[in-house]
GUNUVO-868576 format. One record per atom (N, C-alpha, C, O, CB): x, y, z. Coordinates in steps of 0.02 Angstrom, whole numbers, padded with zeros to 5 digits. Glycine has a CB too. Example, Ala and Ser with C-alpha at 12.3 -4.5 7.8 and 13.67 -1.06 7.14 Angstrom:
2
<xx->00660	yy->-00284	zz->00390>
<xx->00615	yy->-00225	zz->00390>
<xx->00660	yy->-00165	zz->00390>
<xx->00712	yy->-00166	zz->00423>
<xx->00565	yy->-00224	zz->00452>
<xx->00642	yy->-00112	zz->00354>
<xx->00684	yy->-00053	zz->00357>
<xx->00645	yy->00002	zz->00394>
<xx->00670	yy->00057	zz->00402>
<xx->00704	yy->-00030	zz->00286>
This chain:
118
<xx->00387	yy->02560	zz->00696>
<xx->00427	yy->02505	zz->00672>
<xx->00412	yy->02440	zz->00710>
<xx->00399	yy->02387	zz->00682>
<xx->00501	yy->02521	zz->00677>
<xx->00414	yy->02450	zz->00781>
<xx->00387	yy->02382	zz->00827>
<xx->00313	yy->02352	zz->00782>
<xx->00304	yy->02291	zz->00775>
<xx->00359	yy->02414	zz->00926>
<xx->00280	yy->02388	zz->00763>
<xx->00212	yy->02391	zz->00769>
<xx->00229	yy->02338	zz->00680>
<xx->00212	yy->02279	zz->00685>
<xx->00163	yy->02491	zz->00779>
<xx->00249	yy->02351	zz->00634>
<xx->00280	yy->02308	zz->00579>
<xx->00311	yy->02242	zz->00598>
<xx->00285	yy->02187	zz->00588>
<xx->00333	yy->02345	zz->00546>
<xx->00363	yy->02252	zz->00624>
<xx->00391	yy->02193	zz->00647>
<xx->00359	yy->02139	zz->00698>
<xx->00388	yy->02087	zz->00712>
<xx->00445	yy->02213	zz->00671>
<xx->00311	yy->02153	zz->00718>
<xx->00263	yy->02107	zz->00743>
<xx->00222	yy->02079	zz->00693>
<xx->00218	yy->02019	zz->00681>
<xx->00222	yy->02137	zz->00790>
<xx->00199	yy->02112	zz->00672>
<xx->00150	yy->02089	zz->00586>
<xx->00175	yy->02052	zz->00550>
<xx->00148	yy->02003	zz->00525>
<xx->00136	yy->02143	zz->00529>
<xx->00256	yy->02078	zz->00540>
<xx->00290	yy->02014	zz->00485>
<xx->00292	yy->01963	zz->00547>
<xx->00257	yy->01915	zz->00535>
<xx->00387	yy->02030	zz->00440>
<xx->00322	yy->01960	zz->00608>
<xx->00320	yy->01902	zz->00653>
<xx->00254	yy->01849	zz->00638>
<xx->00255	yy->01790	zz->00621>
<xx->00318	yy->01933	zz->00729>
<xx->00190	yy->01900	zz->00655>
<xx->00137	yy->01856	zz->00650>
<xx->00123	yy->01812	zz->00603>
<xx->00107	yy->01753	zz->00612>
<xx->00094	yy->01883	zz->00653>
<xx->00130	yy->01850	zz->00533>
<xx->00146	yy->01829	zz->00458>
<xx->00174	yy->01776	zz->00452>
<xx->00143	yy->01726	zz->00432>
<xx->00186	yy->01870	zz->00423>
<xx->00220	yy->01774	zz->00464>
<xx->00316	yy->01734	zz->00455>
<xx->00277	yy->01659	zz->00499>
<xx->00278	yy->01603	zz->00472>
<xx->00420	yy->01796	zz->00529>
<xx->00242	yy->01672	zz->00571>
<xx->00202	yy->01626	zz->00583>
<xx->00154	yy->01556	zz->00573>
<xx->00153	yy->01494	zz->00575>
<xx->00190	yy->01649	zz->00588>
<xx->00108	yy->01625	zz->00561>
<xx->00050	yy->01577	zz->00528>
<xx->00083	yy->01555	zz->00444>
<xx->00062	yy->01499	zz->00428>
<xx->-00038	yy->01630	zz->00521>
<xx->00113	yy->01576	zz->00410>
<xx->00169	yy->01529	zz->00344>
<xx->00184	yy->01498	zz->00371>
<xx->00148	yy->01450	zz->00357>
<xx->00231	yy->01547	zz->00305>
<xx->00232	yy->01478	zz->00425>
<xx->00257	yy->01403	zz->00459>
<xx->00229	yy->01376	zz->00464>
<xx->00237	yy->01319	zz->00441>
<xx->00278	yy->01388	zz->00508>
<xx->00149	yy->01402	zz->00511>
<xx->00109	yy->01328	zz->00512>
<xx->00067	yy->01300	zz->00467>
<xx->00037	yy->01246	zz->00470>
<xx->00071	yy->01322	zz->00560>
<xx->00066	yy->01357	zz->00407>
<xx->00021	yy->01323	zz->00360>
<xx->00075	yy->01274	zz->00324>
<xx->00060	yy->01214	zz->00317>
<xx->-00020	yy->01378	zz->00305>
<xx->00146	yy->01304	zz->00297>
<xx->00186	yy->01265	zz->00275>
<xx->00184	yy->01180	zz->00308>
<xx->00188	yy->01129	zz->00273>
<xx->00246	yy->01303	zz->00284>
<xx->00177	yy->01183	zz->00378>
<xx->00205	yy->01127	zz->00416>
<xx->00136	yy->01085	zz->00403>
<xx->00136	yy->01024	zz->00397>
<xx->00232	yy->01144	zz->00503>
<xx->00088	yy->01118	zz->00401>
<xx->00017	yy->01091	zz->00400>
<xx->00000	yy->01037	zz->00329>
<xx->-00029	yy->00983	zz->00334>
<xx->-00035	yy->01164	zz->00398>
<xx->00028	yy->01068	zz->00257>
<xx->00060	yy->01066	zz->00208>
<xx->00087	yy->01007	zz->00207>
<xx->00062	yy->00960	zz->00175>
<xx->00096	yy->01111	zz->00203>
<xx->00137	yy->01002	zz->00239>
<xx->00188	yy->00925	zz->00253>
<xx->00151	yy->00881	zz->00295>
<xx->00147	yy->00823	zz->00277>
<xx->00267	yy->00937	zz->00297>
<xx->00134	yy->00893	zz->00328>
<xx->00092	yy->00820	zz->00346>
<xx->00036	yy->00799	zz->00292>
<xx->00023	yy->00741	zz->00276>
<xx->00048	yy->00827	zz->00423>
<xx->00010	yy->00848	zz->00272>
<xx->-00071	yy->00824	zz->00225>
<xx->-00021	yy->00773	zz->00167>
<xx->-00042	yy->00718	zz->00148>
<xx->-00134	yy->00920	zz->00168>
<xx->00051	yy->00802	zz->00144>
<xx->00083	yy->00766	zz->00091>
<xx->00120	yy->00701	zz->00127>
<xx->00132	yy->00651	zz->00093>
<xx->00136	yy->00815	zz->00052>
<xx->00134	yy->00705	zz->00187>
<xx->00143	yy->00642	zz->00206>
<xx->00097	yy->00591	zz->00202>
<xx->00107	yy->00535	zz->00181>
<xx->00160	yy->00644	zz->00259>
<xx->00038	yy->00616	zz->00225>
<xx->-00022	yy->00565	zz->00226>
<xx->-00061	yy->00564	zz->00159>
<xx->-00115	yy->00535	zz->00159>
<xx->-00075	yy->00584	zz->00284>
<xx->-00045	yy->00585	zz->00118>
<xx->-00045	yy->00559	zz->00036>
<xx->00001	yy->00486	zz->00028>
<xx->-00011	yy->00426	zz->00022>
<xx->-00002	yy->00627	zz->-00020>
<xx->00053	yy->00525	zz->00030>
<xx->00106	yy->00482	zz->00015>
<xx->00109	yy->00390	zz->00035>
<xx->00129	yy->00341	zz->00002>
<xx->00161	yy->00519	zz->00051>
<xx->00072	yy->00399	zz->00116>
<xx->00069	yy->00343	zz->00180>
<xx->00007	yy->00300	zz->00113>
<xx->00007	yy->00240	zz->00102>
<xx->00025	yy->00383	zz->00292>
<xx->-00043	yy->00356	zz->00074>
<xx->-00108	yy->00304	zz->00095>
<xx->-00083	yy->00289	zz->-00001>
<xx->-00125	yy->00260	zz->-00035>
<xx->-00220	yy->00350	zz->00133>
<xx->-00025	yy->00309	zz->-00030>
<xx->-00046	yy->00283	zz->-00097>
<xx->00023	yy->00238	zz->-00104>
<xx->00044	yy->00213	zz->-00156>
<xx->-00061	yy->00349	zz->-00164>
<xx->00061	yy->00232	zz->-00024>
<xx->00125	yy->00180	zz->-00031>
<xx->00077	yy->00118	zz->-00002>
<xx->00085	yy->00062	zz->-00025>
<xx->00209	yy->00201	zz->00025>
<xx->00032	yy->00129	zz->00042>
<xx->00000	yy->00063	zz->00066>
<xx->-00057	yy->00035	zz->00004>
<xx->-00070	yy->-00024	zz->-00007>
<xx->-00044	yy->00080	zz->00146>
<xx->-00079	yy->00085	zz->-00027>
<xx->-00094	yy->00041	zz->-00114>
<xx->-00059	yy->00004	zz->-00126>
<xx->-00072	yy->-00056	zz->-00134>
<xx->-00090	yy->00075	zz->-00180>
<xx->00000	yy->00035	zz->-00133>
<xx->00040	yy->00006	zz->-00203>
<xx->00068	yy->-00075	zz->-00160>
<xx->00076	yy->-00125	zz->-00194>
<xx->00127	yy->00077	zz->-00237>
<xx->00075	yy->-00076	zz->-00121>
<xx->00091	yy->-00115	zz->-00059>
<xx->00039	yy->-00177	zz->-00075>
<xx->00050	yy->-00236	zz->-00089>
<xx->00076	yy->-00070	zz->00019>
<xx->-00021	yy->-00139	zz->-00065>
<xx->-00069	yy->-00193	zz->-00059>
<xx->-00064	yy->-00217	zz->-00148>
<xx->-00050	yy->-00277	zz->-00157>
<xx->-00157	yy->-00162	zz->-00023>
<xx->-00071	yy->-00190	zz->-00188>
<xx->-00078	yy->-00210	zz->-00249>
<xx->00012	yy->-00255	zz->-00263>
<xx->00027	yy->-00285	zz->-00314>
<xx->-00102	yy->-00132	zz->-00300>
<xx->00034	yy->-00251	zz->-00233>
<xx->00112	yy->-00294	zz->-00258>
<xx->00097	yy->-00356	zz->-00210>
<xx->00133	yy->-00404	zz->-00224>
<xx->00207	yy->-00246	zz->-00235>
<xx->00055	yy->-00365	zz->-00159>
<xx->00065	yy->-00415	zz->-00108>
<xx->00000	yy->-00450	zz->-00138>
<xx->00012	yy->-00510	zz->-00143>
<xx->00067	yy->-00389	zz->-00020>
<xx->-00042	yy->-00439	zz->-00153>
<xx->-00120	yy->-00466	zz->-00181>
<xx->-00103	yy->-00559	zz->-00178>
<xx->-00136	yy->-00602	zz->-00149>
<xx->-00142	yy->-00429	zz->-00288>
<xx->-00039	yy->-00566	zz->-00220>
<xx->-00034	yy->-00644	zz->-00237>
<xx->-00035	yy->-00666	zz->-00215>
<xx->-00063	yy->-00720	zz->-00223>
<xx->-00007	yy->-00675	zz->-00256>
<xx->00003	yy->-00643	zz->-00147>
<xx->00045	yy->-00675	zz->-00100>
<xx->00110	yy->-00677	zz->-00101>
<xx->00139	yy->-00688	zz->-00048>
<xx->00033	yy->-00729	zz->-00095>
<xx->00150	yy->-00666	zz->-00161>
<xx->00210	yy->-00655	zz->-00171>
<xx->00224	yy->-00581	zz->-00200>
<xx->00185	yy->-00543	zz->-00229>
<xx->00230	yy->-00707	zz->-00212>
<xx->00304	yy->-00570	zz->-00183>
<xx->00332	yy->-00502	zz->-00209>
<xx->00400	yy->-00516	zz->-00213>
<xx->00438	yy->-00529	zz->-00167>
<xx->00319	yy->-00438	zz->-00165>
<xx->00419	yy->-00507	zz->-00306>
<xx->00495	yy->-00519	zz->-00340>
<xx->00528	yy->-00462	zz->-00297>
<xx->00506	yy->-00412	zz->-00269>
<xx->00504	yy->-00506	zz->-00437>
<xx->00609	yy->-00500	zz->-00304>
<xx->00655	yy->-00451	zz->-00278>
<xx->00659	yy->-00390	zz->-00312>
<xx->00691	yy->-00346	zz->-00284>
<xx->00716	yy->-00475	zz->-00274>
<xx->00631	yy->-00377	zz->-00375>
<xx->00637	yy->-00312	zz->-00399>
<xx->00575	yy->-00258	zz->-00410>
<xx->00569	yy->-00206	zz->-00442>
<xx->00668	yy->-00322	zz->-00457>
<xx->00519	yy->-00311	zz->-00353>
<xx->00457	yy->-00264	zz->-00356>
<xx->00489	yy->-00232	zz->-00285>
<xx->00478	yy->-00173	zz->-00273>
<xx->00365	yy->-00306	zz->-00354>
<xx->00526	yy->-00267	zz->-00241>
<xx->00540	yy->-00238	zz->-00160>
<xx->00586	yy->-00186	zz->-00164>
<xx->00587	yy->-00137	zz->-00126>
<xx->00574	yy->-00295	zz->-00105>
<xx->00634	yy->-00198	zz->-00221>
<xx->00664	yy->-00157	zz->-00234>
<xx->00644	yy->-00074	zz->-00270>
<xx->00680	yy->-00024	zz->-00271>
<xx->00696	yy->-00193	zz->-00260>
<xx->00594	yy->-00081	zz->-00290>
<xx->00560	yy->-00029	zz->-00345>
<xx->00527	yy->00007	zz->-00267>
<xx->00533	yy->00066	zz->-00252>
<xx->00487	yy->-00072	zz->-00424>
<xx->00496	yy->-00041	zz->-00231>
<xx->00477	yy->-00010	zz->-00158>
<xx->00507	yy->00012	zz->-00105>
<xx->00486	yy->00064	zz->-00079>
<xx->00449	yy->-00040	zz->-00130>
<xx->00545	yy->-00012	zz->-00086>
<xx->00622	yy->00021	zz->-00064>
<xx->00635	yy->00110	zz->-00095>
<xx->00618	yy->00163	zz->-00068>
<xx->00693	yy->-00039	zz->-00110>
<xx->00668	yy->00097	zz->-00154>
<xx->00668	yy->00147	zz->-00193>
<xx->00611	yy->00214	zz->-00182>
<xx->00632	yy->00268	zz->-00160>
<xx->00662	yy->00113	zz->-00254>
<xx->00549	yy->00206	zz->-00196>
<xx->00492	yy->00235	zz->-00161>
<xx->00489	yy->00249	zz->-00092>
<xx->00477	yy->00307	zz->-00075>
<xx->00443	yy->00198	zz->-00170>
<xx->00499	yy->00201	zz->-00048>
<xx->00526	yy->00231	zz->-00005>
<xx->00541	yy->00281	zz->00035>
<xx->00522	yy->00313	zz->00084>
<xx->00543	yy->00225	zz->-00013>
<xx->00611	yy->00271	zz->-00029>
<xx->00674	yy->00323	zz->00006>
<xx->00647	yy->00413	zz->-00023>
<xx->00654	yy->00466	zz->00009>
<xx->00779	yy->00294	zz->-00042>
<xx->00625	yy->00406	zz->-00072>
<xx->00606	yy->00433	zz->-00122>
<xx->00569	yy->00508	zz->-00094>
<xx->00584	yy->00568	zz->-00097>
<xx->00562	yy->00381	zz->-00161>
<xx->00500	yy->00460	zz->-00061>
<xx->00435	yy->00489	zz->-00030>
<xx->00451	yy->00493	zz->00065>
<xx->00414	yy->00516	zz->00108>
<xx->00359	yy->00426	zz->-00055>
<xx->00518	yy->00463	zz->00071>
<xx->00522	yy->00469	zz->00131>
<xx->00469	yy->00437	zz->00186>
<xx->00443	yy->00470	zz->00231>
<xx->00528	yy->00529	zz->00134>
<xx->00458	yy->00362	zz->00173>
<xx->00411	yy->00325	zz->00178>
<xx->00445	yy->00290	zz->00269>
<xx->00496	yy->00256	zz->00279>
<xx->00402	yy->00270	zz->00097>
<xx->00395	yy->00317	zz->00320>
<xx->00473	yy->00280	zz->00365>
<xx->00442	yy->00205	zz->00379>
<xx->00401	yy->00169	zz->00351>
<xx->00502	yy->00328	zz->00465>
<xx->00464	yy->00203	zz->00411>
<xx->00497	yy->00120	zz->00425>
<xx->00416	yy->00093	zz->00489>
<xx->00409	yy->00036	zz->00509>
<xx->00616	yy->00125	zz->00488>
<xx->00381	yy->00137	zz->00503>
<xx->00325	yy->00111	zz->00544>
<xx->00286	yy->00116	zz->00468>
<xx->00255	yy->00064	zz->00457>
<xx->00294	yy->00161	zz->00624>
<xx->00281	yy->00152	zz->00429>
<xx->00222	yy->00161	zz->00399>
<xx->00234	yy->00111	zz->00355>
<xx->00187	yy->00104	zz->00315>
<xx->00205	yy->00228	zz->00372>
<xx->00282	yy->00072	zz->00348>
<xx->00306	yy->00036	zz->00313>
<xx->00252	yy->-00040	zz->00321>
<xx->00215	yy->-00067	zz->00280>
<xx->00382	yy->00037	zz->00332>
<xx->00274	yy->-00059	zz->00405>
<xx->00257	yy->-00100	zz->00449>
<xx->00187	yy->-00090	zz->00429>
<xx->00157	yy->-00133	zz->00397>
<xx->00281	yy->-00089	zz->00521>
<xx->00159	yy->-00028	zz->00449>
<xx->00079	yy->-00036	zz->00439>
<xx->00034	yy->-00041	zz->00377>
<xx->-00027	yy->-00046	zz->00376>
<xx->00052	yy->00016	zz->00466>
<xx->00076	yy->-00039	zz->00327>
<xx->00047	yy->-00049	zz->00257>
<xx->00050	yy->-00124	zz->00245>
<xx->00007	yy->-00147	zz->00208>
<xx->00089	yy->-00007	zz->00198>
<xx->00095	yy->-00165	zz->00272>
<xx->00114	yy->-00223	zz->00255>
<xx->00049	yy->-00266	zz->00295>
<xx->00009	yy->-00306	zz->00272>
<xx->00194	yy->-00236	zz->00277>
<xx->00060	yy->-00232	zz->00389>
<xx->00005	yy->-00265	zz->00432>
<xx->-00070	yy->-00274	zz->00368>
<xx->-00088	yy->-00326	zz->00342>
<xx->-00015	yy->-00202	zz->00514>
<xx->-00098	yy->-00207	zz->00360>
<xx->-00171	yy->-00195	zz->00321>
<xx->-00178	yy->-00273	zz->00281>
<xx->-00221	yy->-00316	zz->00288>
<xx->-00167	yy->-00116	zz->00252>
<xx->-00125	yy->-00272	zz->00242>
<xx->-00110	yy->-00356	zz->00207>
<xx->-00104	yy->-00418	zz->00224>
<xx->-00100	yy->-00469	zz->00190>
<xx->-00062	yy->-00364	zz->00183>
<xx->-00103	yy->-00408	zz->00287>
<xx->-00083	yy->-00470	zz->00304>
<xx->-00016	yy->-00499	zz->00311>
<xx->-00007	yy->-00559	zz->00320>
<xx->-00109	yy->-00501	zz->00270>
<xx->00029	yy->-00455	zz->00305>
<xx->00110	yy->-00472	zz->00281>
<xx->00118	yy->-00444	zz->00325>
<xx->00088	yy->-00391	zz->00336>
<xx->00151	yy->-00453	zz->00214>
<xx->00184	yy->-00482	zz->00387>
<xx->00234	yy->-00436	zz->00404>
<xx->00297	yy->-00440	zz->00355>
<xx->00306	yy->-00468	zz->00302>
<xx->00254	yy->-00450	zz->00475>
<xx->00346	yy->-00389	zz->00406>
<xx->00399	yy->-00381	zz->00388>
<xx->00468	yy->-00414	zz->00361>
<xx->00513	yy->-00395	zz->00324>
<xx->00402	yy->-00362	zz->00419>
<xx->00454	yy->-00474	zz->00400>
<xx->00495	yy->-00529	zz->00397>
<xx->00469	yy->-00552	zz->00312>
<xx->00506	yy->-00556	zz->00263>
<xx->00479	yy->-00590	zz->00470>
<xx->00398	yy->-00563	zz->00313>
<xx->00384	yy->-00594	zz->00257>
<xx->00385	yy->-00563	zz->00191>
<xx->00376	yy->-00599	zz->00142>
<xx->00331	yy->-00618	zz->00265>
<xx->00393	yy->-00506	zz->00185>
<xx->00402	yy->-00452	zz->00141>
<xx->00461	yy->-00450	zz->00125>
<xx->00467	yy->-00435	zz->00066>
<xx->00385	yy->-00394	zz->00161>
<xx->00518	yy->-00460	zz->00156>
<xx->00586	yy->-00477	zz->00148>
<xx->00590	yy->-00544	zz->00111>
<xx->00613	yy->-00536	zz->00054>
<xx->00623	yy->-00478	zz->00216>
<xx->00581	yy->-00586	zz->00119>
<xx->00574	yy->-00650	zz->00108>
<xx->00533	yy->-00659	zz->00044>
<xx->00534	yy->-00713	zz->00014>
<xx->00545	yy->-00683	zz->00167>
<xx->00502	yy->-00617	zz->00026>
<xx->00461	yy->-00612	zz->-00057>
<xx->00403	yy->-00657	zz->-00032>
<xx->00394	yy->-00687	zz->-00085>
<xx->00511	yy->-00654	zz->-00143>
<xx->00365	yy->-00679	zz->00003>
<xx->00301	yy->-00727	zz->00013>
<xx->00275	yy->-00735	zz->00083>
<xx->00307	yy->-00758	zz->00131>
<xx->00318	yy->-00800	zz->-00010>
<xx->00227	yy->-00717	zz->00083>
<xx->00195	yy->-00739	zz->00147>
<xx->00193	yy->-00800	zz->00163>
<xx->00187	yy->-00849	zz->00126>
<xx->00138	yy->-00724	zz->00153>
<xx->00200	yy->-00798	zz->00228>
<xx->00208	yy->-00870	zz->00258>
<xx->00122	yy->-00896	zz->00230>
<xx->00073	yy->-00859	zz->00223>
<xx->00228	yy->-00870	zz->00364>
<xx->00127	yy->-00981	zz->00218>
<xx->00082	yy->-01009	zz->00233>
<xx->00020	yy->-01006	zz->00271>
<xx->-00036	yy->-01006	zz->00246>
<xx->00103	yy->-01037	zz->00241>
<xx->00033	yy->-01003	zz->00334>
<xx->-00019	yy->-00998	zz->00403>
<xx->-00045	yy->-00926	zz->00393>
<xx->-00080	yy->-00910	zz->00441>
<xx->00023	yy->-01009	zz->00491>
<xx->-00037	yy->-00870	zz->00340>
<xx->-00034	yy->-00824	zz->00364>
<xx->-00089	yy->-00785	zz->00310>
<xx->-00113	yy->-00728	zz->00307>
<xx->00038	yy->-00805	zz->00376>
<xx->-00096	yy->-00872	zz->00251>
<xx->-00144	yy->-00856	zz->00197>
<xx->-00203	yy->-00837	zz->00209>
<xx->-00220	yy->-00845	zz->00267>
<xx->-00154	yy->-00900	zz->00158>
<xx->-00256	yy->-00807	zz->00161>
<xx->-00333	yy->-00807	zz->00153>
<xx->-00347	yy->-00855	zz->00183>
<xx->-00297	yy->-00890	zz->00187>
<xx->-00364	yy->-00811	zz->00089>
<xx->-00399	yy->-00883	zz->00215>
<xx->-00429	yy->-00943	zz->00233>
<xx->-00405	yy->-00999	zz->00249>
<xx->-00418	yy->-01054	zz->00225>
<xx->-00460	yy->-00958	zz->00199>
<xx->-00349	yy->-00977	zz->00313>
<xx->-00317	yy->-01022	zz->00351>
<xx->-00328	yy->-01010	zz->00413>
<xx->-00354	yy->-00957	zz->00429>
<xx->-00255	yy->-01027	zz->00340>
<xx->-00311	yy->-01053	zz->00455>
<xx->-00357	yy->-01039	zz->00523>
<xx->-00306	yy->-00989	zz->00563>
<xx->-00322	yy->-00971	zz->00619>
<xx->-00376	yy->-01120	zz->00576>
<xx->-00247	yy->-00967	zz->00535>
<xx->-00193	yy->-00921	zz->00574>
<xx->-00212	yy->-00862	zz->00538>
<xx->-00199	yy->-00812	zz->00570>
<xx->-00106	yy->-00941	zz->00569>
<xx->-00237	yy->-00852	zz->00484>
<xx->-00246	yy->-00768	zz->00466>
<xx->-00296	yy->-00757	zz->00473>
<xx->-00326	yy->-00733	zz->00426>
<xx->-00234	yy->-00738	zz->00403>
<xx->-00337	yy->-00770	zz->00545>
<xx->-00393	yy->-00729	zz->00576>
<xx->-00340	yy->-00683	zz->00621>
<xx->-00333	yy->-00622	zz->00626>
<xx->-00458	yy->-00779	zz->00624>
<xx->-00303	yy->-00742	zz->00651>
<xx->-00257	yy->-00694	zz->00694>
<xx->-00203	yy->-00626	zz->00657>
<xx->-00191	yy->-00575	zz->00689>
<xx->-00206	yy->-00750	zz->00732>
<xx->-00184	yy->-00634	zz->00609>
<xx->-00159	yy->-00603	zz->00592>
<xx->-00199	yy->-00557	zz->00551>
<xx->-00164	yy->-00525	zz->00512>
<xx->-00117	yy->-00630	zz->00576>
<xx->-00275	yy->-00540	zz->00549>
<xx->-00277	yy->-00479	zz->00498>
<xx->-00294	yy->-00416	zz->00534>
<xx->-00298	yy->-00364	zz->00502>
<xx->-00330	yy->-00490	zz->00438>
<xx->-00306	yy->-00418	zz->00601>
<xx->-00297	yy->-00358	zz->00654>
<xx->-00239	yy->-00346	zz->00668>
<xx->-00229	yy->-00317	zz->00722>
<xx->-00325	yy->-00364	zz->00716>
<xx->-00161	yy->-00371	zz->00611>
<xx->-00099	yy->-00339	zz->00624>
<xx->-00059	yy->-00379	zz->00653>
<xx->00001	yy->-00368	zz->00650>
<xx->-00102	yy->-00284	zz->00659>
<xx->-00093	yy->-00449	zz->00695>
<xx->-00048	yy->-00481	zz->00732>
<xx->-00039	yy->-00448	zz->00782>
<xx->-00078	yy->-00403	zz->00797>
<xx->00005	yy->-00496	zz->00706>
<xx->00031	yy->-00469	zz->00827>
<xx->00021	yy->-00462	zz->00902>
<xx->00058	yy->-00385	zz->00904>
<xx->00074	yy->-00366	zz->00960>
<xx->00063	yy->-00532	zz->00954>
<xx->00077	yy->-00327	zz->00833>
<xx->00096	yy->-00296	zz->00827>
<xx->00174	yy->-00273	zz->00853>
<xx->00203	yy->-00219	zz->00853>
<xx->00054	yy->-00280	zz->00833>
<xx->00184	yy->-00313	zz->00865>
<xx->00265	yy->-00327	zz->00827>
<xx->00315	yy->-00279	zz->00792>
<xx->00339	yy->-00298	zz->00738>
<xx->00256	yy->-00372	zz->00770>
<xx->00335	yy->-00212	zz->00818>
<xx->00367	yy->-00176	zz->00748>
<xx->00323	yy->-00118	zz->00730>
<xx->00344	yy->-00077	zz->00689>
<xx->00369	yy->-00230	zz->00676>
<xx->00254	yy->-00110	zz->00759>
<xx->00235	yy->-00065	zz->00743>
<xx->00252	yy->00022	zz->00776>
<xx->00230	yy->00074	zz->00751>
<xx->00182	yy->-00090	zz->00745>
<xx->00289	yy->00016	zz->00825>
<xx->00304	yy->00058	zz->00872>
<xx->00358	yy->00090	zz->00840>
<xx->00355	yy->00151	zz->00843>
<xx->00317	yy->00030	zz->00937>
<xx->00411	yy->00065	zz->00807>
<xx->00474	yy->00091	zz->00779>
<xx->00482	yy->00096	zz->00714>
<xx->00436	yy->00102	zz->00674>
<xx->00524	yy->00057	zz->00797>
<xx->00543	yy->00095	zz->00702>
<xx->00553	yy->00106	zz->00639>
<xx->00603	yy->00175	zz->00610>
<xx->00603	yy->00232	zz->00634>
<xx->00486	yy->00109	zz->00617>
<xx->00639	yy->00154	zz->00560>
<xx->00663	yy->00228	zz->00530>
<xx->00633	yy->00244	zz->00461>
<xx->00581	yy->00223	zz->00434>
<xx->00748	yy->00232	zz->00518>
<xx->00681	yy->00290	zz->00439>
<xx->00655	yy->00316	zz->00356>
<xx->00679	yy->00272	zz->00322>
<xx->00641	yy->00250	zz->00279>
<xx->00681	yy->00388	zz->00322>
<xx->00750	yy->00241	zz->00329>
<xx->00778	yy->00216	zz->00282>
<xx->00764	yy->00158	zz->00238>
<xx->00708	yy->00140	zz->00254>
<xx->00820	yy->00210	zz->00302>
<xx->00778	yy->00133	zz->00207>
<xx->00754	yy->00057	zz->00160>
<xx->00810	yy->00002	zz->00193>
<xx->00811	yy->-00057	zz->00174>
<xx->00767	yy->00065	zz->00050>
């Protein structure tokens, strides 16, 4: 009987970590097709209150947290502040002499934290 109950142990195991293994590969789906959609809503330079909202929503949804959030926005050129605000700042456009600085993320700002929530 020992000699079973080790087997299902081992079993019961390696399922956890494939399961757990599982959840990250779907997290990092999730990370690289919210920072699409991210980049494709920010392209203009602007984003309506009900595209932020539709993203928000997504989000909460996909369980999108609050750094990966930050770092989809950085890739763009957008922080956080400006994503709230529906428009990137000025200085912060294509071919202005401030978004050299800002397309390595800026002084990274926000990238350290964060929650799940919207």
């Amino acid at each position: 009987r020992s000699r079973r109950r080790l087997e299902l142990e081992a079993s019961s195991s390696t399922n956890t970590e494939s399961v757990q293994r599982h959840g990250e590969q779907m997290e990092e789906l999730w990370n690289a097709r919210y920072a699409s959609i991210i980049g494709a809503l920010t392209s203009e330079g602007s984003i309506s209150e009900e595209q932020r909202e539709q993203v928000r929503s997504y989000r909460n949804l996909h369980q999108i947290t609050g750094e990966a959030h930050v770092r989809a926005l950085a890739l763009q050129g957008w922080s956080a502040s400006e994503f709230e605000a529906g428009e990137r700042g000025e200085s912060a456009k294509p071919g202005s002499a401030a978004s050299a600085d800002t397309a390595g993320g800026g002084d990274g700002a926000g990238l350290g934290g964060g929650s799940g929530g919207g």
